[in-house]
C-alpha positions in Angstrom: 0.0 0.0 0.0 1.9 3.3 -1.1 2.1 6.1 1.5 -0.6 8.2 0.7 -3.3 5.7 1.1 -2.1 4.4 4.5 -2.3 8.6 5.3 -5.8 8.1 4.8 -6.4 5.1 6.3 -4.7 6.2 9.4 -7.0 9.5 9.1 -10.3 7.0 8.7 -9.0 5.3 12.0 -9.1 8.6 13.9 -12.7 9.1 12.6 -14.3 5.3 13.1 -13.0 1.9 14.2 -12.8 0.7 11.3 -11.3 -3.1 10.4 -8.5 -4.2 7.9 -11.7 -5.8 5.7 -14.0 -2.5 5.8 -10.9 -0.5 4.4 -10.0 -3.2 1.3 -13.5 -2.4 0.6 -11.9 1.3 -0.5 -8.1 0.1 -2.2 -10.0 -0.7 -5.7 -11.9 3.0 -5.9 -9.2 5.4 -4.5 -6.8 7.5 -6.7 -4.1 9.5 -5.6 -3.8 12.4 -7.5 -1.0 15.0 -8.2 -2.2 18.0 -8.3 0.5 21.3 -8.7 0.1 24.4 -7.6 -2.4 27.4 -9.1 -4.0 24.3 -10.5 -8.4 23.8 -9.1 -9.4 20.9 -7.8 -13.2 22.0 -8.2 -14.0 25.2 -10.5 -17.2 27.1 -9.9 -19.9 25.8 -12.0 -18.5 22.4 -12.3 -20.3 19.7 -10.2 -17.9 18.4 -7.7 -17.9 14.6 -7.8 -15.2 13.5 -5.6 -13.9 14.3 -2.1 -10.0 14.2 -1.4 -7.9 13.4 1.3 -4.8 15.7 1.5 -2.0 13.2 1.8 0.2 16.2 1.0 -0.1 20.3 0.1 -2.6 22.9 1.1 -5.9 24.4 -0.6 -8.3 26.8 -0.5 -11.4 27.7 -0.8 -13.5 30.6 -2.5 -16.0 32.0 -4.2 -16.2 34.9 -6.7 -18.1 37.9 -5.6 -18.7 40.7 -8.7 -15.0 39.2 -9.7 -13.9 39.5 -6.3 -12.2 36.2 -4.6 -13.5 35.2 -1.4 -11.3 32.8 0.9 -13.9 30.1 3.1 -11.7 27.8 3.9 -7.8 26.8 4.0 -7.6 22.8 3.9 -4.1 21.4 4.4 -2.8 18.0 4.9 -4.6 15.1 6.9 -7.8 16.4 6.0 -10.9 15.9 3.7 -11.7 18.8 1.3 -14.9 19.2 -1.3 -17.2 21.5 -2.6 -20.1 19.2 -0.1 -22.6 20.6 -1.1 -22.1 19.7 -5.1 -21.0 16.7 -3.7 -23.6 15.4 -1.8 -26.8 17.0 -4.3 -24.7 16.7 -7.5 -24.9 20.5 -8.5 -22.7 23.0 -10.0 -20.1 23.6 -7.7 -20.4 27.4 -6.2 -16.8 27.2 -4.9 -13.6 26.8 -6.5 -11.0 24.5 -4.6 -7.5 25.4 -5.6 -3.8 24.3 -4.7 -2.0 26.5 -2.8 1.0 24.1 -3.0 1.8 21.5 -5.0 -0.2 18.8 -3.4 -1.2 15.1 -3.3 -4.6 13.8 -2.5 -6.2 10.4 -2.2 -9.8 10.9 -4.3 -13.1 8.7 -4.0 -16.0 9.5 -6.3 -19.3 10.2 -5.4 -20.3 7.1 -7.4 -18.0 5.0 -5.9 -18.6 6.1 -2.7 -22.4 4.8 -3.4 -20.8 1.9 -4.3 -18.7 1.3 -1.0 -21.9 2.1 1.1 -23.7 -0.7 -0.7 -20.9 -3.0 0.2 -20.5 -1.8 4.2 -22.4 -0.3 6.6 -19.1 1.2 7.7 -18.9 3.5 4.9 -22.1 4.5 5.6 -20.6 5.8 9.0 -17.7 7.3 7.6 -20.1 9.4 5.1 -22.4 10.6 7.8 -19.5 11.4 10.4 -17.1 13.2 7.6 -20.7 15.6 6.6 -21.2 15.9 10.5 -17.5 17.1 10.7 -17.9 19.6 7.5 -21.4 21.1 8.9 -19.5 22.0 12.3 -16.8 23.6 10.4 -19.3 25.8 8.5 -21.2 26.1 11.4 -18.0 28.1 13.4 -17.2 29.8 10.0 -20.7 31.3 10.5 -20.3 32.3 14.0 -17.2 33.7 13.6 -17.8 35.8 10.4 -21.1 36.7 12.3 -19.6 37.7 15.5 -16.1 38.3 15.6 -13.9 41.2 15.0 -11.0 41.1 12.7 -8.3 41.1 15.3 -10.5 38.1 16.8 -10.6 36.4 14.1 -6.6 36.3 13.6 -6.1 35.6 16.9 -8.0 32.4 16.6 -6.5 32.0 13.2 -3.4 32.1 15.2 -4.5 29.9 18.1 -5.7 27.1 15.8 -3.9 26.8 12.6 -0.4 29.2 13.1 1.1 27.3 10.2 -1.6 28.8 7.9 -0.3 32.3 8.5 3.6 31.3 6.9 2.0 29.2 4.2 -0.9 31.3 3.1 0.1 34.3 0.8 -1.5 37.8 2.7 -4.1 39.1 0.1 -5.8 35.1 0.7 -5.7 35.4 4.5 -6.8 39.0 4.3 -9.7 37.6 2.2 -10.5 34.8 4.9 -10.7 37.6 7.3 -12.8 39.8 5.9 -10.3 43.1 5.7 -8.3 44.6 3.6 -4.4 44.0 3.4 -3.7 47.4 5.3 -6.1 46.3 8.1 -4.5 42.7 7.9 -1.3 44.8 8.5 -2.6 46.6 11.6 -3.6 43.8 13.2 -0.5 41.8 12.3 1.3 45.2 14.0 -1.3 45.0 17.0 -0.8 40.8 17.6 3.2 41.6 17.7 4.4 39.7 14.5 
């Protein structure tokens, strides 16, 4: 089994208990994929029909506002990353998911994911705990672009992901917070970098 598949599978064991036969279920419907940086994973209007595991790299997630990029999200290694909601329903994607590095995921397709249910209730698990896992995520992204300040929001940036802030170029974590560059500055100035 090459590297980036026992990544996942050591990610899947931190989600469920999950035995050596549930997991073979998986090794004829997962691709590891190389994907290089500036390159999308998901583009807006496609529908998304495969979620990744990031063996290796880092991502991001936006949107397009009147030609303006938003940044949702910054997915990095040992985690799952997809444009759910085209996922799950099998619409055009509103997101874009691109590379931030160059990056190798382990992909499953919707279809085959169908599939793997069918074959285990496991799977069936592992799909309802990984969309639990996505809606809490989105869930504190809302309460945070809801309630915080800017300066809160780094801070927690900080707190909970500090590698983000070296890896992330500064107009894409501006973005993510909400401010402008200058602002992103002032705070940066305020926080003591």
């Amino acid at each position: 089994m090459i590297n980036e598949i026992k990544n996942f599978k050591q990610y899947l064991a931190g989600v469920i208990p999950m035995g050596e036969g549930s997991f073979e279920i998986a090794l004829q419907y997962l691709k590891v994929e190389t994907i290089e940086k500036g390159e999308h994973l998901v583009k807006e209007g496609q529908a998304c029909n495969k979620v990744a595991f990031i063996s290796n790299g880092l991502f991001r997630i936006y949107y397009l506002k009147d030609g303006t990029e938003i940044n949702t999200c910054f997915c990095k290694e040992n985690s799952i990353t997809s444009a759910f909601d085209s996922f799950v329903n099998q619409v055009p994607s509103k997101e874009n998911i691109q590379a931030l590095e160059d990056s190798v995921v382990v992909t499953l397709s919707s279809e085959n994911l169908a599939k793997m249910v069918g074959e285990n209730a496991v799977w069936q698990t592992v799909r309802q705990l990984l969309t639990e896992k996505e809606c809490l995520r989105l869930s504190g992204r809302a309460t945070s672009l809801s309630f915080e300040p800017a300066l809160e929001k780094y801070r927690n940036l900080l707190r909970d992901q500090p590698e983000i802030i070296q890896r992330v170029p500064v107009q894409h974590i501006a973005s993510y917070l909400g401010v402008s560059r200058e602002t992103l500055s002032r705070i940066r100035a305020r926080v003591g970098e």
